[in-house]
KOLVEXDREN-309749 format. One record per residue (C-alpha): residue number from 1; x, z, y; residue in one letter. Coordinates in Angstrom, 3 decimals. Example, Ala and Ser with C-alpha at 12.3 -4.5 7.8 and 13.67 -1.06 7.14 Angstrom:
! KOLVEXDREN-309749
pos,X,Z,Y,code
1,12.300,7.800,-4.500,a
2,13.670,7.140,-1.060,s
***
This chain:
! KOLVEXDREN-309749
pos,X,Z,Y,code
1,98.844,75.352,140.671,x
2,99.030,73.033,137.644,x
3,100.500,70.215,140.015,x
4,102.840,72.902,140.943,x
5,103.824,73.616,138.346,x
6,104.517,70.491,136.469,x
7,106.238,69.229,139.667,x
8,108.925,71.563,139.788,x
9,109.338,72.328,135.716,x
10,110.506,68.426,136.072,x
11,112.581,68.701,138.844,x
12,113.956,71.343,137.361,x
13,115.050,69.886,134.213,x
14,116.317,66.815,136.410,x
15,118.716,68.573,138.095,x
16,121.996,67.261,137.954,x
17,123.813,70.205,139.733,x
18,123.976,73.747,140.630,x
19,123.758,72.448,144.756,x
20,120.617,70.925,144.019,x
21,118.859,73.364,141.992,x
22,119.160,75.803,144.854,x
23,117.334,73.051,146.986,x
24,114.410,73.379,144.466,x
25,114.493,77.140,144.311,x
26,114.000,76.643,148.218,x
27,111.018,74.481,148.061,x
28,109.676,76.501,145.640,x
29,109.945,80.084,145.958,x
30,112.009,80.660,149.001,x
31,110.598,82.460,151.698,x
32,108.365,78.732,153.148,x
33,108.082,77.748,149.907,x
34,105.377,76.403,148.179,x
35,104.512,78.639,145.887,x
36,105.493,81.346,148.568,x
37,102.973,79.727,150.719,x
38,100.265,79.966,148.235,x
39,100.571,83.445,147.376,x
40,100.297,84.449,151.187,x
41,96.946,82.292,151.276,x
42,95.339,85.455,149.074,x
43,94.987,87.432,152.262,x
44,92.254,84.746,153.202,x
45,90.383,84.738,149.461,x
46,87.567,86.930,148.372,x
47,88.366,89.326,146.226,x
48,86.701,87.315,143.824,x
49,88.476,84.559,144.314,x
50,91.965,86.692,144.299,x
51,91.286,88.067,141.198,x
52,91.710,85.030,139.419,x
53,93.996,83.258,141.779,x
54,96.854,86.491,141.787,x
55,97.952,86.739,138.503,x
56,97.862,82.684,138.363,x
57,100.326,82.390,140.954,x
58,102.470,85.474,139.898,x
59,103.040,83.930,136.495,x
60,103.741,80.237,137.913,x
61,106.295,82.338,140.191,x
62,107.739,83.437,137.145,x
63,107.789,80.346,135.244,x
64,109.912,78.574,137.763,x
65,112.007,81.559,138.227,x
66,112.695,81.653,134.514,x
67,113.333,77.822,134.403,x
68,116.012,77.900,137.104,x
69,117.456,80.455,135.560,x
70,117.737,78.888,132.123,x
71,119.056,75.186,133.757,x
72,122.046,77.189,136.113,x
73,123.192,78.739,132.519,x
74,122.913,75.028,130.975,x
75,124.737,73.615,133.926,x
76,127.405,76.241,133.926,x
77,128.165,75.932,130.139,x
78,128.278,71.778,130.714,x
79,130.644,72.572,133.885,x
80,132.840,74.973,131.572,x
81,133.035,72.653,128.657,x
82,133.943,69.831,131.125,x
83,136.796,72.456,132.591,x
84,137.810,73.125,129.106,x
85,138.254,69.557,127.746,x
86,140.612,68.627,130.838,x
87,142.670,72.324,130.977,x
88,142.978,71.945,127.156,x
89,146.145,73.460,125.376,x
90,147.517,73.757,122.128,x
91,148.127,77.149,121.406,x
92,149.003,77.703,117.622,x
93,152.531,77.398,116.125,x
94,153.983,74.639,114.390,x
95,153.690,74.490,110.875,x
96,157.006,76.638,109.151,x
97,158.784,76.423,105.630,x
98,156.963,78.374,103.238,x
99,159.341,81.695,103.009,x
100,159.287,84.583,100.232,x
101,158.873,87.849,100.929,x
102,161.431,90.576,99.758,x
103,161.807,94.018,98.679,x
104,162.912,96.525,100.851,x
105,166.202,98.193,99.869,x
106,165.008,101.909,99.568,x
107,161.975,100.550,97.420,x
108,164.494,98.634,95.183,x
109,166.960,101.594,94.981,x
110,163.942,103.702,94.188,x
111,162.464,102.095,91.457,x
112,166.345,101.546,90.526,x
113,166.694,105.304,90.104,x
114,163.437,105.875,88.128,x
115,164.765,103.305,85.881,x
116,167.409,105.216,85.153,x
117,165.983,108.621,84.874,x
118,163.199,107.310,82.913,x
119,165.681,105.727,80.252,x
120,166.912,109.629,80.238,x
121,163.498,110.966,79.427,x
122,162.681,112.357,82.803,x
123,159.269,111.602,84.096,x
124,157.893,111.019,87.450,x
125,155.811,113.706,89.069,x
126,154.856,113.111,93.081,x
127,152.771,115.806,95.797,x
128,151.442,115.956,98.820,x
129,153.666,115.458,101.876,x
130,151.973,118.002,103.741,x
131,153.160,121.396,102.259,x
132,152.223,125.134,102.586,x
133,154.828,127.454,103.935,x
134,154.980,129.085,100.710,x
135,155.810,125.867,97.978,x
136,157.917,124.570,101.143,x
137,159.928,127.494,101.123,x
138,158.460,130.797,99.689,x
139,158.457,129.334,96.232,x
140,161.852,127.871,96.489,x
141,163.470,131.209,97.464,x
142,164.329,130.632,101.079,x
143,163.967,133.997,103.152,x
144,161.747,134.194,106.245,x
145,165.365,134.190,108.430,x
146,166.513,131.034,107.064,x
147,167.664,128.389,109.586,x
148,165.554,126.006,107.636,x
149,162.403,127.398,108.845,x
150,163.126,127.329,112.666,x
151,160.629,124.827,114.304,x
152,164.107,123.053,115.464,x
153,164.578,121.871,111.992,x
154,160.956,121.725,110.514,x
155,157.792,120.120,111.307,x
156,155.056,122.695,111.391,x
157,151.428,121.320,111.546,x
158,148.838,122.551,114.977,x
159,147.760,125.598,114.168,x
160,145.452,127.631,116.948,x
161,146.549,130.659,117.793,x
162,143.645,132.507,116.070,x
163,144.091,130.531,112.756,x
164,144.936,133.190,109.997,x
165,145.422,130.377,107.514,x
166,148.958,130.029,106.635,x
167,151.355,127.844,107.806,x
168,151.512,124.092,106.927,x
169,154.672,121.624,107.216,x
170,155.812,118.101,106.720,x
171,157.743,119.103,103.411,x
172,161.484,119.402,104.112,x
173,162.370,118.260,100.584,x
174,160.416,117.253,97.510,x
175,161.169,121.008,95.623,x
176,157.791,121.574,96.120,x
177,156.686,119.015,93.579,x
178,159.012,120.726,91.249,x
179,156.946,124.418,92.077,x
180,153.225,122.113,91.430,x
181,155.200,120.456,88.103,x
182,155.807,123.671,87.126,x
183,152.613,125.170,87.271,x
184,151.032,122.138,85.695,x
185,152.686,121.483,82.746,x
186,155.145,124.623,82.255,x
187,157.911,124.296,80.019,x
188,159.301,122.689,78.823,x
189,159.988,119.634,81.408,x
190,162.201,116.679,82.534,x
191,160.617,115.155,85.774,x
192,162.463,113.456,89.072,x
193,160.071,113.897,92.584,x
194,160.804,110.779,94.805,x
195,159.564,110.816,97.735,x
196,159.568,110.817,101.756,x
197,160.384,113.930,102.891,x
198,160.901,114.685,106.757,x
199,163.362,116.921,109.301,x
200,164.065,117.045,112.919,x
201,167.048,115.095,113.292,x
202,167.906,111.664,114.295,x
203,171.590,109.763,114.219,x
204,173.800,107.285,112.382,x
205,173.162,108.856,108.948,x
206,169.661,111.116,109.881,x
207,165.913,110.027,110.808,x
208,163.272,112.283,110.973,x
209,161.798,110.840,107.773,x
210,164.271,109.703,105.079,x
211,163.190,109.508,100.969,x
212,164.880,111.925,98.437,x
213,164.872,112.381,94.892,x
214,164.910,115.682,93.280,x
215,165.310,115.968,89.606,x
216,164.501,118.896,86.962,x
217,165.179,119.785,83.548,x
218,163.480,123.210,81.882,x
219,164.024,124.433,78.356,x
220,165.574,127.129,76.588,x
221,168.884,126.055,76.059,x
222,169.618,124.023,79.232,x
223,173.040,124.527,80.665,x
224,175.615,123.557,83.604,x
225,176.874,120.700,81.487,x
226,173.679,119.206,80.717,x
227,173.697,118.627,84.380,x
228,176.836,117.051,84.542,x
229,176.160,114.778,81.653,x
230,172.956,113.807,83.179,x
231,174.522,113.367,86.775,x
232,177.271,111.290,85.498,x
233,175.296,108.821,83.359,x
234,173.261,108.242,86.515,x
235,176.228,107.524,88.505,x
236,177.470,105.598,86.114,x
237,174.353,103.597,85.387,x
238,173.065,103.011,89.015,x
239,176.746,101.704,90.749,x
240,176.832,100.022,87.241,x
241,180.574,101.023,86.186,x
242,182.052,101.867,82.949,x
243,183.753,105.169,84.177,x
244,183.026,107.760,87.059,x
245,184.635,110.997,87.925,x
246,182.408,113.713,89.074,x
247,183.836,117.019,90.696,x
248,181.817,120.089,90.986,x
249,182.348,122.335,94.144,x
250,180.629,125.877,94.817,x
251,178.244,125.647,96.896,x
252,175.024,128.030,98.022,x
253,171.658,126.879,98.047,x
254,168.806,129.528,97.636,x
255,166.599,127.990,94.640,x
256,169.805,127.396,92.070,x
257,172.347,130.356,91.044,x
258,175.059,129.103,90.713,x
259,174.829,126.520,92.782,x
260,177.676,123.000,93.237,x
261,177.979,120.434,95.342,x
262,178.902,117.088,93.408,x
263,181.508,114.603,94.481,x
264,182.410,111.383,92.459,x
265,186.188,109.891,92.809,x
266,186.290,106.531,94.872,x
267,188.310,104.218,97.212,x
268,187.419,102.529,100.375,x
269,189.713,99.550,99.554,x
270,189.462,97.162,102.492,x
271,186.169,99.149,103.848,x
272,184.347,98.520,100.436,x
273,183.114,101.247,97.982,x
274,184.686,101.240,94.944,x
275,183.203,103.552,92.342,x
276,185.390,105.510,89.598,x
277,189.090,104.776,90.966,x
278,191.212,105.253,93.800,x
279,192.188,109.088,95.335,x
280,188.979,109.603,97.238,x
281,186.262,111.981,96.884,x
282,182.600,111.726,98.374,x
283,179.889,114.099,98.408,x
284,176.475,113.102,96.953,x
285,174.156,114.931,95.819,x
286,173.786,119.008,95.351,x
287,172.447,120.666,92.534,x
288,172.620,123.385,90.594,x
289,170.792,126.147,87.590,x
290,167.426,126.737,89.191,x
291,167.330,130.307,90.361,x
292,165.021,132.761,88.104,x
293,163.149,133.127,91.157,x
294,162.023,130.084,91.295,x
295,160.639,129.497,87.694,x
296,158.695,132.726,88.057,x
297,156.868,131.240,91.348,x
298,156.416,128.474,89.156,x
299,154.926,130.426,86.391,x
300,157.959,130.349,84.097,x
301,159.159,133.363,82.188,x
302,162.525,133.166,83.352,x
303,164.486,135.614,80.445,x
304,162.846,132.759,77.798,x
305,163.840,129.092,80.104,x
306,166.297,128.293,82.101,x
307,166.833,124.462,84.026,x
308,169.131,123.120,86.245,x
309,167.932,120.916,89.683,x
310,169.369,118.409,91.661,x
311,168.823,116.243,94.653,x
312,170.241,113.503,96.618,x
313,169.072,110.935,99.108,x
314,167.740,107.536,98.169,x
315,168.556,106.369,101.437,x
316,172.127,107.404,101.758,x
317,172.834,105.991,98.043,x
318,171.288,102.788,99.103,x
319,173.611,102.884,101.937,x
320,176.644,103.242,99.994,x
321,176.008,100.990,97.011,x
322,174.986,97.932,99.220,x
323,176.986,98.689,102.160,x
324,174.684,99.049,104.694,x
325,176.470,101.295,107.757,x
326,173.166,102.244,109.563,x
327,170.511,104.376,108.341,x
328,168.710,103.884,111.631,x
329,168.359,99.978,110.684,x
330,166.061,100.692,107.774,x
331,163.138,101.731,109.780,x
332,163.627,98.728,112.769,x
333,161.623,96.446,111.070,x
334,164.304,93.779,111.626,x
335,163.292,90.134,109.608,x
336,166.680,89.617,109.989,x
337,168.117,92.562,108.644,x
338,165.762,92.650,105.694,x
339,166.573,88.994,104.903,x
340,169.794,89.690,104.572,x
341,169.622,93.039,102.542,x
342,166.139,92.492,100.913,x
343,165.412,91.613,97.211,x
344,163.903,89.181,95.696,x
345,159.842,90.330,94.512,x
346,160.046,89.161,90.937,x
347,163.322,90.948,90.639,x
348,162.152,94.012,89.183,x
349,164.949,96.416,88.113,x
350,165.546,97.697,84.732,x
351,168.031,98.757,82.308,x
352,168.284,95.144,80.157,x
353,167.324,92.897,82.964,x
354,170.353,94.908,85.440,x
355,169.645,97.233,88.503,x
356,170.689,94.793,91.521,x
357,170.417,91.236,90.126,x
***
């Protein structure tokens, strides 16, 4: 068995190829092999003699067995890195000009418009974007039977149908920061909520999730024009003219009383926005004296404060101060759109520095 076994452990390691490694596994442990052979001599030993000899020839049958085993793996990793030197490829890109990124459009206008509000004394307050029913709407004043509410316009969270917990949504605005601001700090308060707010809708000028700021003044002697002194030095300051125009219209929304829609005078000389001239008017924000309602859901004692509230889009102002027609475009991801609209990183807005440079 030693002769055996040093015989074909060479041979073994010899081999060249996979063909003639099966020839050895043949001769050796294949049905007339020789090691095959010598095991089916036991039936003529003693049992003396096959006590000693069995378990001899059982591990010499697995000695060979684990050496052809280990020499077809070494000959079919030599065989692959022969296949892979000859079906080589280069696969990686060619080297590219180093680029810089840039900032996104609604990030720029955002941190324009904190800028702005921040040089106005407001501070910035942010919540979750997952709401209860009642700060989404409860809070805020709006009735069970408002359109609002319908699942058609409002993202409601799973709920099983024998969950008593109440209601949860993806907020439809960012009032409810204003309800958590309110509770938090009291009054009285200056804050702005930016932030992504969602709705079920989808077209030129909609998305299902679109960014919104919402601002808030509270004190004792806040009144309609404080708002429109505060509305028109934004205007003013963020499409960075001298003069701007701003007409209030009556509106109805169910947290303010009364409530306006705002409109600032323009022209669309030539397809551009001009700001504070022409014979135009364009709705932009809405806003309004924050209903008594809502300060006392907010823990305000509404015969001592009163505040006024507005909101507009961040989107759709970004839209109309840099002239972008799609609101669809800035959630495609596009390299070439944001090129082309982007900002440059270092750029950071502020008051001294400029908004857009």
């Amino acid at each position: 068995m030693d002769d055996l076994r040093v015989k074909y452990l060479k041979l073994i390691a010899d081999a060249s190829d996979e063909s003639s490694l099966e020839d050895l596994r043949v001769q050796a442990v294949g049905k007339k092999g020789e090691i095959s052979l010598q095991m089916r001599s036991l039936g003529k030993m003693t049992p003396e003699e096959r006590q000693l000899a069995g378990p001899a020839l059982n591990t010499l049958k697995d000695e060979v067995n684990s050496a052809l085993l280990a020499r077809r793996s070494s000959l079919a990793d030599a065989a692959l890195e022969e296949r892979l030197k000859s079906e080589w490829l280069d696969v990686t890109l060619p080297s590219r000009t180093e680029r810089q990124g840039s900032i996104h459009p609604i990030s720029q206008v955002w941190e324009e418009v904190i800028a702005i509000f921040a040089d106005l004394g407001f501070g910035v307050a942010e919540g979750p974007q997952i709401e209860s029913d009642w700060y989404n709407f409860d809070a805020l004043n709006i009735p069970g039977h408002h359109p609002a509410r319908a699942e058609m316009d409002t993202f409601y969270t799973y709920r099983a149908e024998d969950d008593d917990r109440p209601p949860h949504v993806l907020r439809t605005h960012t009032s409810p920061v204003q309800i958590r601001s309110m509770e938090k700090m009291g009054a009285p308060l200056r804050i702005i909520c930016p932030g992504r707010v969602y709705r079920a809708d989808y077209d030129q000028t909609h998305t299902p999730m679109f960014h919104q700021v919402e601002g808030l003044a509270v004190d004792t002697d806040i009144s309609m024009a404080n708002l429109k002194w505060c509305l028109e030095e934004f205007v003013k300051a963020f499409f960075e003219v001298d003069s701007v125009e701003l007409r209030f219209r009556a509106s109805h929304f169910p947290f303010t009383e009364p409530s306006a829609e705002v409109d600032i005078r323009c022209s669309w000389s030539g397809g551009q926005l001009k700001v504070g001239e022409g014979n135009d008017w364009m709705e932009i924000l809405g806003s309004g004296m924050v209903h008594p309602k809502v300060l006392k859901a907010g823990g305000i004692d509404p015969q001592k404060y009163q505040g006024f509230a507005f909101g507009l889009g961040i989107d759709r102002i970004a839209m109309l101060k840099y002239g972008i027609p799609d609101l669809r475009a800035f959630f495609d991801s596009d390299l070439r759109w944001l090129r082309h609209y982007g900002f440059l990183a270092l750029d950071k807005p502020g008051l001294i520095s400029g908004l857009s440079s």
